[in-house]
C-alpha positions as CSV (number, residue, x, y, z in Angstrom):
1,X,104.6,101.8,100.7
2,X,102.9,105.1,101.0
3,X,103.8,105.6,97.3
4,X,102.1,102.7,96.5
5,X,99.1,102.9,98.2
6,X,98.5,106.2,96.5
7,X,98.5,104.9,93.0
8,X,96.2,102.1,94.3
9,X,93.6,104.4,95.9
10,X,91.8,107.4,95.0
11,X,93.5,110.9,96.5
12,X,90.6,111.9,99.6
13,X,90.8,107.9,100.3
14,X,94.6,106.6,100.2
15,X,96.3,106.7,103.4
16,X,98.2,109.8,104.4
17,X,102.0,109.3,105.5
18,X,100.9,110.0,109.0
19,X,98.1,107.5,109.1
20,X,100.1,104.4,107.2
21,X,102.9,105.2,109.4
22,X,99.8,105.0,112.7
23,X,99.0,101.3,111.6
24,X,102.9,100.2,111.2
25,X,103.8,101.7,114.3
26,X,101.0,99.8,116.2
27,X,102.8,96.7,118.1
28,X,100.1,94.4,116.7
29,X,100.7,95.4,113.1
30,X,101.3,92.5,110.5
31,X,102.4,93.7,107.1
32,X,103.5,91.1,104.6
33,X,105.1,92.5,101.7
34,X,106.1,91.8,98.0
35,X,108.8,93.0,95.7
36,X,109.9,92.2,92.2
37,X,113.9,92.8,91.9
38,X,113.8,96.3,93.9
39,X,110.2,97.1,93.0
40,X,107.5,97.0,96.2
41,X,104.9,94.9,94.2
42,X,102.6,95.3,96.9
43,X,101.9,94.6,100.5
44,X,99.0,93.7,102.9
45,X,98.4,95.6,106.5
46,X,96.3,94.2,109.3
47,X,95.9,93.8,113.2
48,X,94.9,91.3,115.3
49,X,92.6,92.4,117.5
50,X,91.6,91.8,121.2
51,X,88.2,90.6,120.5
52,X,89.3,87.6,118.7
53,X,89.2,89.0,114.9
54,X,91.6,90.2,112.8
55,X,91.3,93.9,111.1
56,X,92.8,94.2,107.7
57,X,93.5,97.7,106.5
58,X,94.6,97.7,103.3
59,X,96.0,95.2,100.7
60,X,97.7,97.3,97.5
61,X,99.1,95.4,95.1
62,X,100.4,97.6,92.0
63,X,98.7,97.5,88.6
64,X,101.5,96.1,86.9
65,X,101.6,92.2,88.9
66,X,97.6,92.7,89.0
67,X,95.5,89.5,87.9
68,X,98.6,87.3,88.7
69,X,97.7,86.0,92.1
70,X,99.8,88.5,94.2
71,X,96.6,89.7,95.9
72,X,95.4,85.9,96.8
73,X,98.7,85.1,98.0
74,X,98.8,88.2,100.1
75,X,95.5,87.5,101.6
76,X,96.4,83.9,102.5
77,X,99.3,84.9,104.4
78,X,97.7,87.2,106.4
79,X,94.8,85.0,106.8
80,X,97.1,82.2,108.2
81,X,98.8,84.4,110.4
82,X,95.3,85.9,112.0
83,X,94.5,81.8,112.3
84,X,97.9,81.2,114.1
85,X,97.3,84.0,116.4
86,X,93.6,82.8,117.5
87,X,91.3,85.1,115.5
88,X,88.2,83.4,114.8
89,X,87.1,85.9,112.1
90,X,88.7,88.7,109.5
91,X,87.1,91.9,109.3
92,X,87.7,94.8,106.5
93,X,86.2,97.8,105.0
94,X,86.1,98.7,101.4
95,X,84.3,101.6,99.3
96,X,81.0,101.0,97.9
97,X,82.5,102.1,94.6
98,X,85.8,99.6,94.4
99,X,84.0,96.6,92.1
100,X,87.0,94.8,91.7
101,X,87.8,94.9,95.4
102,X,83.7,93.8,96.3
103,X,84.3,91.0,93.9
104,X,88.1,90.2,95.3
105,X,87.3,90.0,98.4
106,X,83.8,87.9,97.7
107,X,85.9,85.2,95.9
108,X,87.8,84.7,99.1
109,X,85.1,84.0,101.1
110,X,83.9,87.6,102.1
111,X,80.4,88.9,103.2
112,X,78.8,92.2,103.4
113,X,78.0,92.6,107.2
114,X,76.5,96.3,106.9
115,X,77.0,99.7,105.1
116,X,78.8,102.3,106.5
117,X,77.2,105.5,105.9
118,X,79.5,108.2,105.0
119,X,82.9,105.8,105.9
120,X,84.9,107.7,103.8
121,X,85.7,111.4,102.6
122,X,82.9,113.0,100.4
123,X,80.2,111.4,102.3
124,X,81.3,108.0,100.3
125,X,80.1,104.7,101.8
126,X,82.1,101.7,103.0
127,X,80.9,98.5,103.7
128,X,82.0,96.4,106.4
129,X,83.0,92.9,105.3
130,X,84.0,89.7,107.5
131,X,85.1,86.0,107.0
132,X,85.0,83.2,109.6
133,X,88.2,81.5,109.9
134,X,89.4,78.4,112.0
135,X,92.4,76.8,112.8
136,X,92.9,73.6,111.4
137,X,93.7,70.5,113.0
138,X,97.6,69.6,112.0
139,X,97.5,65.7,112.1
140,X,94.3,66.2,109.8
141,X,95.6,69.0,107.7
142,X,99.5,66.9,107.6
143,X,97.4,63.7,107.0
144,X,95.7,65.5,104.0
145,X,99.4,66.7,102.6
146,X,100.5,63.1,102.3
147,X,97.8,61.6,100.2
């Protein structure tokens, strides 16, 4: 995983081994992964939190089974899972620079909340993005599935 998430990121902002390994370790940690035959395809990372959201810290999804879905699917799944444990909203960071993230993470349903000055190394800003979620009602959502 550490591998991968330092092809996905640039060097002074991919995770070291010490700090993916933190955010595994932690006995919250959710981390849904992906692989192709033996190849890690990519994985999602995130923590619910004690104030009712969920924090997602990185999704990497490698740039070979990019603009497949992967990502979307990856999301979802931790989406549902921050919804099944009573978060009522998703919170993330991402670099001012990552375009294709900004617009990812838009598509789903993300908003700029602020800028983070100098969030990352080099003085680099971040900006701190969050989605409402809410649990849906099973007899409406298994009413739904049957029509």
């Amino acid at each position: 995983m550490w591998a991968l998430d330092q092809r996905c990121f640039p060097r002074d902002i991919a995770y070291s081994r010490q700090e993916l390994e933190y955010h595994l370790r932690r006995k919250s940690a959710i981390c849904l992964v992906a692989w192709e035959g033996e190849q890690l395809e990519g994985f999602i990372l995130g923590h619910p939190e004690v104030r009712g959201f969920g924090h997602i810290i990185t999704l990497d999804v490698d740039a070979s089974a990019r603009r497949a879905g992967l990502g979307t699917r990856l999301m979802r799944a931790l989406e549902e899972a921050f919804v099944a444990l009573g978060c009522r909203s998703i919170l993330l960071e991402v670099a001012v620079n990552n375009h294709s993230a900004l617009a990812f993470y838009k598509k789903h349903g993300y908003s700029v909340l602020k800028t983070l000055r100098r969030y990352y190394p080099g003085g680099l800003d971040g900006l701190l993005m969050a989605k409402p979620v809410v649990a849906q009602n099973s007899s409406a959502s298994n009413a739904s599935n049957r029509t």
